[in-house]
ROKOL-372325 format. One record per atom (N, C-alpha, C): residue number from 1; residue in one letter; atom name; x, y, z. Coordinates in steps of 0.2 Angstrom, whole numbers. Atoms other than C-alpha are relative to their C-alpha. Layout:
BEGIN
 num residu atome    px    py    pz
 NUM      A    CA     X     Y     Z
...
END
This chain:
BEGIN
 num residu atome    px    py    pz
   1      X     N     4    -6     0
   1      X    CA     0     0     0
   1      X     C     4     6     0
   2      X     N    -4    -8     1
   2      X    CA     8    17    -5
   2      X     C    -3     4     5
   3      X     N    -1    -4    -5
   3      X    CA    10    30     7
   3      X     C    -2     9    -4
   4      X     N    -2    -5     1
   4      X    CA     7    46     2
   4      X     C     5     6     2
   5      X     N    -6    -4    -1
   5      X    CA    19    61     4
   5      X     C    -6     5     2
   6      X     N     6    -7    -3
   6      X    CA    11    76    16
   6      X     C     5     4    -1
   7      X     N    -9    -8    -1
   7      X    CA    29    89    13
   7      X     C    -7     3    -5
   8      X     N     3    -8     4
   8      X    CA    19   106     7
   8      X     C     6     1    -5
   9      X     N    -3    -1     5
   9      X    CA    24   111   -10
   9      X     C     4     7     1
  10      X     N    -4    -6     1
  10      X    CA    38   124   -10
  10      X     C    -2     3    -7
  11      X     N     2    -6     7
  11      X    CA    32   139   -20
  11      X     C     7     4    -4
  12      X     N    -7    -2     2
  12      X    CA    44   145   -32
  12      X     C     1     7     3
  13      X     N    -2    -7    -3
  13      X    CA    54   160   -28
  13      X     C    -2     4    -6
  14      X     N     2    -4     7
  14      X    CA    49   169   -47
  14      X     C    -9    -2     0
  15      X     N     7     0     2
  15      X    CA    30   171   -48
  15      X     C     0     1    -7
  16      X     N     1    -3     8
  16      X    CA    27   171   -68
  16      X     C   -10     0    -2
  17      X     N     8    -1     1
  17      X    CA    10   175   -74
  17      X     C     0     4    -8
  18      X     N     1    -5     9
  18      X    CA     4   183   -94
  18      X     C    -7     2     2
  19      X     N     8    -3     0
  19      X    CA    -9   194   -95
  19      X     C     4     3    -8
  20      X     N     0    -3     6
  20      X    CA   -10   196  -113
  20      X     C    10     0    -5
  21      X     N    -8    -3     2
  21      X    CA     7   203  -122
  21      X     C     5     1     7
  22      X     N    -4    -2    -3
  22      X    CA    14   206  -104
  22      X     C     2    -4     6
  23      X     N    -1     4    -3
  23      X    CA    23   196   -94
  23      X     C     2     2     8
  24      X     N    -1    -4    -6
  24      X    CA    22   198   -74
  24      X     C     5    -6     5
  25      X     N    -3     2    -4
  25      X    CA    36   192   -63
  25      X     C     1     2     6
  26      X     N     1    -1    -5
  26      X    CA    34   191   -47
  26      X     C     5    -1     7
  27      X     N    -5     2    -4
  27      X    CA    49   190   -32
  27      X     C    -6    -3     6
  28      X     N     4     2    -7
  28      X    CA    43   178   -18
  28      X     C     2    -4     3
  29      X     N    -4     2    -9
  29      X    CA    52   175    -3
  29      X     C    -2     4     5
  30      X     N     5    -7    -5
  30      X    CA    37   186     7
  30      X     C     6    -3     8
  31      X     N    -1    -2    -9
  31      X    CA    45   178    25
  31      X     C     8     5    -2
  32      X     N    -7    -4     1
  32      X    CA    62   188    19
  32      X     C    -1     5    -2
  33      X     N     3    -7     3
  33      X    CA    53   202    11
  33      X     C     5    -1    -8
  34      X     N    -2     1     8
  34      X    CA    59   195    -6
  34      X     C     9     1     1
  35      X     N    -6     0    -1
  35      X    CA    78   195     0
  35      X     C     5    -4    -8
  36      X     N    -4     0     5
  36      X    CA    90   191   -15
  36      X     C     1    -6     1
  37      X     N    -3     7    -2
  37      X    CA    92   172   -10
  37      X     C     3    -3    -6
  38      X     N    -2     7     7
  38      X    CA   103   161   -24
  38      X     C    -5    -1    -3
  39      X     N     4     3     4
  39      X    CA    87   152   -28
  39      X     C    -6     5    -3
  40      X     N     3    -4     3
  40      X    CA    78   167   -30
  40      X     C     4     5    -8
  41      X     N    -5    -2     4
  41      X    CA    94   176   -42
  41      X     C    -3    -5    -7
  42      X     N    -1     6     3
  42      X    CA    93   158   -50
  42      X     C    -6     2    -7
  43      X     N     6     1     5
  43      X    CA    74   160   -56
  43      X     C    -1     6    -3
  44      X     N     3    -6     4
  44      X    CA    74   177   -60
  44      X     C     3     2    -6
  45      X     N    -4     0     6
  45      X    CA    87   177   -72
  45      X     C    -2    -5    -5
  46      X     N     2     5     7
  46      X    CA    79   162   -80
  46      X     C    -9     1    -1
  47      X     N     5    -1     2
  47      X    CA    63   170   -80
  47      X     C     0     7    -3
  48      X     N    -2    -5     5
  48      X    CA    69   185   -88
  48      X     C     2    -2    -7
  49      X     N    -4     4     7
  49      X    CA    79   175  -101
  49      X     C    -6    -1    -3
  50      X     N     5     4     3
  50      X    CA    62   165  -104
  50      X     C    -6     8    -3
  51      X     N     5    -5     5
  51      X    CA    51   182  -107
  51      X     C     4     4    -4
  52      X     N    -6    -4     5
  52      X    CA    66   191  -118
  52      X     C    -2    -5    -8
  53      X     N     0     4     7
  53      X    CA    66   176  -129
  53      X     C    -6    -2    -1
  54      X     N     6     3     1
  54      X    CA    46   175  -132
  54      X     C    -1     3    -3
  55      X     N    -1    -2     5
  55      X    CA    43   184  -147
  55      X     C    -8     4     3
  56      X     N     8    -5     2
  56      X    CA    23   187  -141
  56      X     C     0     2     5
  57      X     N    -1    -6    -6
  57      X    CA    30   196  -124
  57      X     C     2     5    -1
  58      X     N     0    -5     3
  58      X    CA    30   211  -127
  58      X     C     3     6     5
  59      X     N    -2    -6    -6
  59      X    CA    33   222  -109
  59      X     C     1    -6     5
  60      X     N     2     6    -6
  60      X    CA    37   213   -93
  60      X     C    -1     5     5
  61      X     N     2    -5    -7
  61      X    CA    31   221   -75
  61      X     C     4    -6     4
  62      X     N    -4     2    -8
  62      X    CA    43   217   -60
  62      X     C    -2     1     6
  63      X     N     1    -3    -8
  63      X    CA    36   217   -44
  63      X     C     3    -6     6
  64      X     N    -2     5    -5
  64      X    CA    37   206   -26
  64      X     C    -7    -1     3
  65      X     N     4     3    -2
  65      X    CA    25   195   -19
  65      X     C    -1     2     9
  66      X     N    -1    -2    -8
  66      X    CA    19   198     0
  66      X     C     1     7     4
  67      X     N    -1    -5    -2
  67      X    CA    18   215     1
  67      X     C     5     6     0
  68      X     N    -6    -5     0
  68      X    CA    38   220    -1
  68      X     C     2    -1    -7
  69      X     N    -3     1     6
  69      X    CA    46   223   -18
  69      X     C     3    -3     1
  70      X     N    -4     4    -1
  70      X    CA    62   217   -12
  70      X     C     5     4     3
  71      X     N    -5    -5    -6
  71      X    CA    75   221     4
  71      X     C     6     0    -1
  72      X     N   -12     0     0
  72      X    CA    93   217    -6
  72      X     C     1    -5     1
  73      X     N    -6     8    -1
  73      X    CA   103   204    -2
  73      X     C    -4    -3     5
  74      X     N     2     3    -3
  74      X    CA   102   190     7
  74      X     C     6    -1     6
  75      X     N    -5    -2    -7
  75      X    CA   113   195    26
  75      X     C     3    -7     0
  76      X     N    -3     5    -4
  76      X    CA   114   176    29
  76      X     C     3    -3    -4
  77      X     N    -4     4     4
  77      X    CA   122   169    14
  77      X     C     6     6    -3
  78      X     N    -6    -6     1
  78      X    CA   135   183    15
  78      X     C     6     0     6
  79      X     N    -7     2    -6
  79      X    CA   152   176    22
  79      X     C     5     1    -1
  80      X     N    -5    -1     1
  80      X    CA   167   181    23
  80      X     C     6    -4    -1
  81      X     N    -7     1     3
  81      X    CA   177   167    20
  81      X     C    -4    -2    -6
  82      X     N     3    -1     6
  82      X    CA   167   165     4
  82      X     C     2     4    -8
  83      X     N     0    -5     4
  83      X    CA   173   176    -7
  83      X     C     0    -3    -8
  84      X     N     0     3     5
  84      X    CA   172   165   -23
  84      X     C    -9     0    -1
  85      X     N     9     2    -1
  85      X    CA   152   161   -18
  85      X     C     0     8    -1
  86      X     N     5    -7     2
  86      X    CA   149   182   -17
  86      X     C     2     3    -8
  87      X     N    -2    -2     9
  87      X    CA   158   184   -35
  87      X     C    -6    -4    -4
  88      X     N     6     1     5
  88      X    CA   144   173   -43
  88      X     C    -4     2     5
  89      X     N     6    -4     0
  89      X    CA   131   180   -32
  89      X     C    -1     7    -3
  90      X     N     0    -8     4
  90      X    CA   136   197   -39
  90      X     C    -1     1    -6
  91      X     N     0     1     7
  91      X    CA   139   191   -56
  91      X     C    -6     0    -2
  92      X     N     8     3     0
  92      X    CA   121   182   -56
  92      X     C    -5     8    -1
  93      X     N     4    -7    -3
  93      X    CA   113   200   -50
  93      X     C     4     5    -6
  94      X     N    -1    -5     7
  94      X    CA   123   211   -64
  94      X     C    -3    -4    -6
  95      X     N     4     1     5
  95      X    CA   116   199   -79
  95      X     C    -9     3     3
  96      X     N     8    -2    -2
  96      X    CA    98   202   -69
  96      X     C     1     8    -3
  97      X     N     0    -5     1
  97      X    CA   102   219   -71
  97      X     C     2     3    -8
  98      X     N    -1    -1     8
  98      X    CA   108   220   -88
  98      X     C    -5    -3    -5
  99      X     N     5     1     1
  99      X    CA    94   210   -92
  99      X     C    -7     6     1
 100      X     N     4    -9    -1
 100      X    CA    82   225   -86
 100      X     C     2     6    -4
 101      X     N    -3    -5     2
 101      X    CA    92   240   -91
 101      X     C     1     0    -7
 102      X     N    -3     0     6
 102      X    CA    99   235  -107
 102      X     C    -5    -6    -4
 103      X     N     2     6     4
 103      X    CA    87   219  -112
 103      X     C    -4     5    -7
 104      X     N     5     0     3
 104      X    CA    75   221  -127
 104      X     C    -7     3     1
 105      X     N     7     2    -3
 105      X    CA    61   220  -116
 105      X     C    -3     6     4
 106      X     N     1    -3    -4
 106      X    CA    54   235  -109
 106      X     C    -4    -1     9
 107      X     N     1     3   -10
 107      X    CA    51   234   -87
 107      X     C    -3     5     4
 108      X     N     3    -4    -4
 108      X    CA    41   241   -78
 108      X     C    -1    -3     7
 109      X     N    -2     4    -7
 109      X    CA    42   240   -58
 109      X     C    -5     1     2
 110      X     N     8    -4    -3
 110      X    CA    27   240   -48
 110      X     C     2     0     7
 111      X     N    -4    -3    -7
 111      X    CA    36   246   -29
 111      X     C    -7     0     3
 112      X     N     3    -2    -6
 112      X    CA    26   243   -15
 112      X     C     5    -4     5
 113      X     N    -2     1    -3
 113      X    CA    31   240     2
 113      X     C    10     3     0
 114      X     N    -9    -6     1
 114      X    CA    53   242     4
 114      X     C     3    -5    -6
 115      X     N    -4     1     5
 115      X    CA    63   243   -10
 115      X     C     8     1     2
 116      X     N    -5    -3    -2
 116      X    CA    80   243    -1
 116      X     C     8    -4    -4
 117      X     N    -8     2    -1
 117      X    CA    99   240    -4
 117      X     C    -1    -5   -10
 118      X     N     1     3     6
 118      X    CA    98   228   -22
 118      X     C    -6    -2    -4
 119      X     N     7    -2     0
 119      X    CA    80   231   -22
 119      X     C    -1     5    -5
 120      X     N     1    -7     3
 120      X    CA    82   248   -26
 120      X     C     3    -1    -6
 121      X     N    -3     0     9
 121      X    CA    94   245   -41
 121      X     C    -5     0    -5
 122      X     N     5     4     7
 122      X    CA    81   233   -49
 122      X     C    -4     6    -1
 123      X     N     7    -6     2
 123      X    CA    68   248   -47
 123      X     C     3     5    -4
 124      X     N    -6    -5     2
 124      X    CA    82   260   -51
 124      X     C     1    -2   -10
 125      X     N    -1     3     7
 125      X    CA    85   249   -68
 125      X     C    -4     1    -4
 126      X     N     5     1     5
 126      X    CA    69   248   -74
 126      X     C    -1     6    -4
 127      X     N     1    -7     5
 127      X    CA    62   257   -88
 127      X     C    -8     6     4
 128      X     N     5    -4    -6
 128      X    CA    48   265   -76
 128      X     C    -3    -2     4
 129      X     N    -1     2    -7
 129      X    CA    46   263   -59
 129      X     C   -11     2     2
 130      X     N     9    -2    -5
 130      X    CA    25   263   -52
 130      X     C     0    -2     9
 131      X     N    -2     1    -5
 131      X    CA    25   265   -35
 131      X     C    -8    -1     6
 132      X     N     2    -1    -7
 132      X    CA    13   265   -18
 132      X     C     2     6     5
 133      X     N    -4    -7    -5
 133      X    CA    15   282    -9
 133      X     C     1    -3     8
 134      X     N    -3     6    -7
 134      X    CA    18   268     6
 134      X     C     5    -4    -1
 135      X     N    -7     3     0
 135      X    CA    33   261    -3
 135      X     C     6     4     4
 136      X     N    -6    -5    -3
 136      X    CA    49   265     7
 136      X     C     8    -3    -5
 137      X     N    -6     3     5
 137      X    CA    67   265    -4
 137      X     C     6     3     4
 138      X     N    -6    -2    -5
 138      X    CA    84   264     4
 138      X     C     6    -3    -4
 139      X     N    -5     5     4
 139      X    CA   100   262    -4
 139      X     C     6    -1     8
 140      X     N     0     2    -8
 140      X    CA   105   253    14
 140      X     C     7    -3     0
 141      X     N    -7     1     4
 141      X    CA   123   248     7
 141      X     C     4    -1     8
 142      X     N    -3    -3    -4
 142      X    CA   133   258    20
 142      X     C    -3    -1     9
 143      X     N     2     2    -6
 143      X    CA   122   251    34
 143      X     C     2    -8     3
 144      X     N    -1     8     0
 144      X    CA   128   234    33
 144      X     C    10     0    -1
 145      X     N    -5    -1     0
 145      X    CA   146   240    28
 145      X     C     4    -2    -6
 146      X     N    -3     4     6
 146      X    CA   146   238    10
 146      X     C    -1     4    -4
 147      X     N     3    -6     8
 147      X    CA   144   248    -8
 147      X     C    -4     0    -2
 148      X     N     7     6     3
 148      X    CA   129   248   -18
 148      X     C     7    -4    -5
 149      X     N     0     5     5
 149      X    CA   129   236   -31
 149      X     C    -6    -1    -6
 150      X     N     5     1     7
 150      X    CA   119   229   -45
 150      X     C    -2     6    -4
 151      X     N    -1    -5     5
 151      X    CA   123   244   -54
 151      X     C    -4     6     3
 152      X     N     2    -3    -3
 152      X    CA   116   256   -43
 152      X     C     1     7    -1
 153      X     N    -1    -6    -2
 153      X    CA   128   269   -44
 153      X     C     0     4    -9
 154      X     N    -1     1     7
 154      X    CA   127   267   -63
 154      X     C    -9     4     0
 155      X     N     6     0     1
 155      X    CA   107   268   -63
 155      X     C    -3     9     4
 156      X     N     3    -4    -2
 156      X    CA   101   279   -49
 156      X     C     0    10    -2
 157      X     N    -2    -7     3
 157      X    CA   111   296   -55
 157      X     C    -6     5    -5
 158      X     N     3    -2     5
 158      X    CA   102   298   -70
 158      X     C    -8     2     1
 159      X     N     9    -1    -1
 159      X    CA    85   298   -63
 159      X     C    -1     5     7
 160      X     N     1    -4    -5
 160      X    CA    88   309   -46
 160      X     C     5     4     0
 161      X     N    -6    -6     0
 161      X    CA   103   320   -50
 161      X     C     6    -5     4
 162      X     N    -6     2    -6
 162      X    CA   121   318   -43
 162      X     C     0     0     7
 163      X     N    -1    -1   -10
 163      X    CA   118   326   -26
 163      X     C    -2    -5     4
 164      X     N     4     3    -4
 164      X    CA   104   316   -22
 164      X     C     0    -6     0
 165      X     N    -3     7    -1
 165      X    CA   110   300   -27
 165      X     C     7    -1     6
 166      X     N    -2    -1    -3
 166      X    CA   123   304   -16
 166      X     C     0    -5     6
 167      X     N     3    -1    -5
 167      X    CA   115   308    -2
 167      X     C    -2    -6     4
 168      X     N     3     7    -2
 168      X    CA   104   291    -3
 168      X     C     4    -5    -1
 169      X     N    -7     7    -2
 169      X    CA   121   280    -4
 169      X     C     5     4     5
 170      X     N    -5    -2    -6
 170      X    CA   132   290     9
 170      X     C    -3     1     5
 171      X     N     3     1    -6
 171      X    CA   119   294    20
 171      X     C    -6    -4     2
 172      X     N     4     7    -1
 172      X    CA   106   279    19
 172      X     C    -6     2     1
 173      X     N     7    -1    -5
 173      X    CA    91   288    23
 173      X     C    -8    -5    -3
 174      X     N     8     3     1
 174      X    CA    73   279    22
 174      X     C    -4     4    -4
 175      X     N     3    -4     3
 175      X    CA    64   288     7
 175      X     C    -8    -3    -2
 176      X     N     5     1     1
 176      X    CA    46   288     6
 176      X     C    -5     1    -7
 177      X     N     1     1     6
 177      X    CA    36   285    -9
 177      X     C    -3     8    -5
 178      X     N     1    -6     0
 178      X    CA    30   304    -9
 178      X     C     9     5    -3
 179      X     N    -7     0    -2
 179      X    CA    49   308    -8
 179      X     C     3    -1    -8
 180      X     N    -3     3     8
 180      X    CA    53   296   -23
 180      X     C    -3     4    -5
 181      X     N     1    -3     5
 181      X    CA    43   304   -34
 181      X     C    -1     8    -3
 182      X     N    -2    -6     0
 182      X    CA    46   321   -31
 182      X     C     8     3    -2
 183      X     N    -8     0     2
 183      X    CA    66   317   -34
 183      X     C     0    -3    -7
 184      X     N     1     4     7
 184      X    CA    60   307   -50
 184      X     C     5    -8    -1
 185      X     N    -2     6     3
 185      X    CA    64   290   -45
 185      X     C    -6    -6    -1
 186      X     N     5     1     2
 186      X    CA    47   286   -46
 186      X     C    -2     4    -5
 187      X     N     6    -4     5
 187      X    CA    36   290   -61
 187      X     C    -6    -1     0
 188      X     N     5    -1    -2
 188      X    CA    21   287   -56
 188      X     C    -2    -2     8
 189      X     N     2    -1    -9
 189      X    CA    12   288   -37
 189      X     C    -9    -5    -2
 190      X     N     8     2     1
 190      X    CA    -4   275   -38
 190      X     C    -3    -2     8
 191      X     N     6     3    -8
 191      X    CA   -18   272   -23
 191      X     C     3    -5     2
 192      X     N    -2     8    -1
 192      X    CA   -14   258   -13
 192      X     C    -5    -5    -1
 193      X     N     2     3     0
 193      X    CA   -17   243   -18
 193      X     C    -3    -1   -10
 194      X     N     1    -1     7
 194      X    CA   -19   248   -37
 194      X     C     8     1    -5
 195      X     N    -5     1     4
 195      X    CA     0   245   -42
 195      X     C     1    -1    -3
 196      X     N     0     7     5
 196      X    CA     0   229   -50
 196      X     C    -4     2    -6
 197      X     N     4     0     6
 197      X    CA   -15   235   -61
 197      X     C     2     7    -4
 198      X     N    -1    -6     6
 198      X    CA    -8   253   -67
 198      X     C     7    -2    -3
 199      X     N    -7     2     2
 199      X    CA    10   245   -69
 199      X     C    -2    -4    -6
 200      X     N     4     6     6
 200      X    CA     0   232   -81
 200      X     C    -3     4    -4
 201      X     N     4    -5     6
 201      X    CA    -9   247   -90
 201      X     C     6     5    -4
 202      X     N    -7    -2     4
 202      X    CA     9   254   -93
 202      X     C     2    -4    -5
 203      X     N    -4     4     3
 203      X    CA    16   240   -98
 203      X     C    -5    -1    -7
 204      X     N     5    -1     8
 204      X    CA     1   236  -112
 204      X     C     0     3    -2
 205      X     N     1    -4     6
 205      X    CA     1   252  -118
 205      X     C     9     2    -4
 206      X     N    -5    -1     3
 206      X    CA    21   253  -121
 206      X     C    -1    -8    -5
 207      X     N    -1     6     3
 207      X    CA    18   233  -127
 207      X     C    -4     0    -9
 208      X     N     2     0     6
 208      X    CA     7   241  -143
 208      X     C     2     5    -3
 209      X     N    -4    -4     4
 209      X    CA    22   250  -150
 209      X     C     4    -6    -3
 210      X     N    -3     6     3
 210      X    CA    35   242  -161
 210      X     C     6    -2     5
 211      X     N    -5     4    -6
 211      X    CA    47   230  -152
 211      X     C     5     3    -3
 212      X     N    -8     0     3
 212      X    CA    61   232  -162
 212      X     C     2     6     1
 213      X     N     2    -5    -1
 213      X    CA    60   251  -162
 213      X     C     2     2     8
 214      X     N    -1    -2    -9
 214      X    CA    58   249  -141
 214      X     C     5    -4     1
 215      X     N    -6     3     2
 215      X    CA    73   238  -143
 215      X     C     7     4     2
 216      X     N    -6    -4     4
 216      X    CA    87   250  -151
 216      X     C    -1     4     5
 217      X     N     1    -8    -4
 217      X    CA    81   265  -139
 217      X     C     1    -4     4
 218      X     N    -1     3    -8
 218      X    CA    83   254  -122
 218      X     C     9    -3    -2
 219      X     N    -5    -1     2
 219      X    CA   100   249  -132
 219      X     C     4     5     1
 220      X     N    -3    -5     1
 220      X    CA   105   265  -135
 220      X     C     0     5     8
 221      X     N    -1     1    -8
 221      X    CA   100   270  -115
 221      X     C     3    -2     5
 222      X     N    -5     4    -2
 222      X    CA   111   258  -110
 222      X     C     4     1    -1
 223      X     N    -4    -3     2
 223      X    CA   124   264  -119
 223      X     C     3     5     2
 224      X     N    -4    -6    -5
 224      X    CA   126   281  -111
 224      X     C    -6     7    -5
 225      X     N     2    -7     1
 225      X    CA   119   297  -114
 225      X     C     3     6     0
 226      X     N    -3    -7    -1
 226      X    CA   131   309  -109
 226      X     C     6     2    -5
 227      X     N    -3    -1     4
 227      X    CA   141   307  -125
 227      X     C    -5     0    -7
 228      X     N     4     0     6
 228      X    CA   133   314  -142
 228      X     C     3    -2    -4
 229      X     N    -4     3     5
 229      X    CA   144   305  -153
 229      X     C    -3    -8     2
 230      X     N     2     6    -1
 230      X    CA   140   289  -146
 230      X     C    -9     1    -1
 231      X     N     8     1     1
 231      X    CA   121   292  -147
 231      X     C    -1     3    -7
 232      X     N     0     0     7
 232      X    CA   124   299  -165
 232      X     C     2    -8    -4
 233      X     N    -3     7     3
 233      X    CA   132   281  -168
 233      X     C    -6    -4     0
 234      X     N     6     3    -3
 234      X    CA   115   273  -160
 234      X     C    -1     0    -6
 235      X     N     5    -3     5
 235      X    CA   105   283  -173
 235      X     C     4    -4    -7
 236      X     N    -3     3     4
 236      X    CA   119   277  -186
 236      X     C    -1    -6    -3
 237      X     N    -1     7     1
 237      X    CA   118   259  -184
 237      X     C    -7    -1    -1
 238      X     N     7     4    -1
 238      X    CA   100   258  -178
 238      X     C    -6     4    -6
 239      X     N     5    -2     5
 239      X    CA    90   268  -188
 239      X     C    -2    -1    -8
 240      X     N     3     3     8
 240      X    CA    92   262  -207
 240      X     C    -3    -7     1
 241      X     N     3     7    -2
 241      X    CA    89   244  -199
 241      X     C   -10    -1     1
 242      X     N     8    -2    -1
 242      X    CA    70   252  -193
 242      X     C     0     1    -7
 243      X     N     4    -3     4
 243      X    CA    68   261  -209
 243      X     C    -3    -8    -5
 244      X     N     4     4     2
 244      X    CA    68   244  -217
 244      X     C    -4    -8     2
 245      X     N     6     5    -2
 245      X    CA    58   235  -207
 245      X     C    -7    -1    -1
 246      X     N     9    -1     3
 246      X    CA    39   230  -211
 246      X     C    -1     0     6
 247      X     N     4    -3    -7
 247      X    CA    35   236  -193
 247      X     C    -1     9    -3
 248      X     N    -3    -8     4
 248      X    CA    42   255  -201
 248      X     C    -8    -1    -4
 249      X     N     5    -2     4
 249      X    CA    30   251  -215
 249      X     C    -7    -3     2
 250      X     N     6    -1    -3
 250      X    CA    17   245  -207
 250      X     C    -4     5     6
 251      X     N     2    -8    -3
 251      X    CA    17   262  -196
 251      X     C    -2     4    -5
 252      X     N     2    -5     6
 252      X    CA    18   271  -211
 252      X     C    -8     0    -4
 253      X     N     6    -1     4
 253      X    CA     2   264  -219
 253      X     C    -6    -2     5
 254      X     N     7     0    -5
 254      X    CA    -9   263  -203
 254      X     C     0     8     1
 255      X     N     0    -7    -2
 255      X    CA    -4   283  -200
 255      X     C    -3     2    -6
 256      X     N     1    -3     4
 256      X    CA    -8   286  -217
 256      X     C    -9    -3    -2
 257      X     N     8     2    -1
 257      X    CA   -28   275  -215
 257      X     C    -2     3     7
 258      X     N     3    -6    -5
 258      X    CA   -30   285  -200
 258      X     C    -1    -7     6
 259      X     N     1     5    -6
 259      X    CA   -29   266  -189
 259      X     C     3    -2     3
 260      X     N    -4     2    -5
 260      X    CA   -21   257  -176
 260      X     C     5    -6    -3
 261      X     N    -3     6     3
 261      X    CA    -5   248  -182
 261      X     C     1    -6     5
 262      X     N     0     5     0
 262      X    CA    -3   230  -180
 262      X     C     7    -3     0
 263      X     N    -8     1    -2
 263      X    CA    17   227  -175
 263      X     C     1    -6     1
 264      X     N     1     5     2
 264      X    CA    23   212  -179
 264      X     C     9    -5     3
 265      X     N    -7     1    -1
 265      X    CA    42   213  -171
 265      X     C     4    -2    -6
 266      X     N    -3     2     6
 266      X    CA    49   213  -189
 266      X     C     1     7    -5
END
């Protein structure tokens, strides 16, 4: 007679869900507040991979299950004689991030709860940030005795200024979600409890432009902004490649029927 097995099923640490063209990834390690654990690293990058290379995703939304986006690293898999083990957790966490930042894929974050320490990059990275005027953001680095990371120092400048990025990695303060989007690392302020759904209404309406087109430009953002030679190079490379694309011509002949084009990533 078989016995059955009573062990509870472990929930992944990647929620993935599609609602249409848009893929929603979900960080879920709620008793750690979605803390950076390996096997959560592990899945995000391979659920970043998996919606990059799906031809009918079109946006992804990044949030955290349980209430917190996500607190950063994870304290207890951070040892000092180690140091081989925190070069691939590092590593691991700059492909996540260059996946974001640089991928194909437009991202949109949906912040509620804290977004601290390697938290805050990923929100930092994304291409716009939707927030909770109850989310809190800390670049919490120098409270534990460490730098940021996951590109942080890379990321957040551009969107809060020099001083204030500073500020928030030398002096660590606790930034409220009011806060965030008055220094512009939030772009939008939603009701609570209505994140997920306006972060979903972003992402759909970026997902019904050309991919290829939102592509080159998240390429070219990547690449830097503060050189006009390199951003005349972008235009260089990337824009005769659009002109002849049948996305190109299929903009052109829905603008000129007066109707909604039909993008086809080609």
């Amino acid at each position: 007679m078989s016995q059955k097995s009573t062990d509870a099923v472990t929930p992944p640490p990647v929620l993935v869900a599609r609602e249409g063209a848009v893929a929603i990834l979900a960080l879920n390690e709620p008793a750690k507040r979605n803390a950076l654990t390996m096997d959560l690293r592990l899945a995000l990058r391979e659920a970043l991979d998996e919606a990059i290379a799906d031809p009918d995703c079109r946006a992804i939304v990044l949030t955290g299950a349980g209430g917190a986006f996500c607190s950063g690293g994870d304290l207890s898999a951070m040892r000092a004689d180690d140091p081989m083990g925190a070069r691939r957790r590092i590593a691991i966490i700059h492909d996540i991030v260059r996946r974001i930042a640089a991928g194909p894929k437009p991202v949109i974050a949906a912040v509620e709860g804290a977004a601290f320490g390697a938290g805050l990059a990923l929100a930092a990275a994304s291409d716009v940030v939707v927030a909770d005027p109850g989310a809190k953001f800390c670049a919490s680095f120098a409270k534990v005795g460490l730098m940021p990371d996951a590109g942080l120092i890379w990321s957040l400048p551009p969107r809060v200024g020099l001083g204030a990025a500073k500020r928030m990695m030398l002096e660590a303060p606790v930034i409220g979600g009011e806060e965030a989007k008055a220094l512009g690392l939030v772009d939008m302020l939603a009701p609570a409890g209505s994140v997920r759904d306006i972060a979903l209404a972003r992402a759909r309406d970026i997902a019904r432009l050309a991919p290829l087109s939102i592509a080159m430009t998240k390429a070219a953002f990547a690449r830097g902004t503060d050189d006009l030679d390199r951003v005349l190079a972008c235009e260089l490379d990337g824009q005769p490649m659009l002109f002849a694309s049948a996305d190109h011509q299929e903009g052109r002949h829905a603008f000129a029927e007066k109707r909604d084009p039909q993008f086809r990533g080609a």
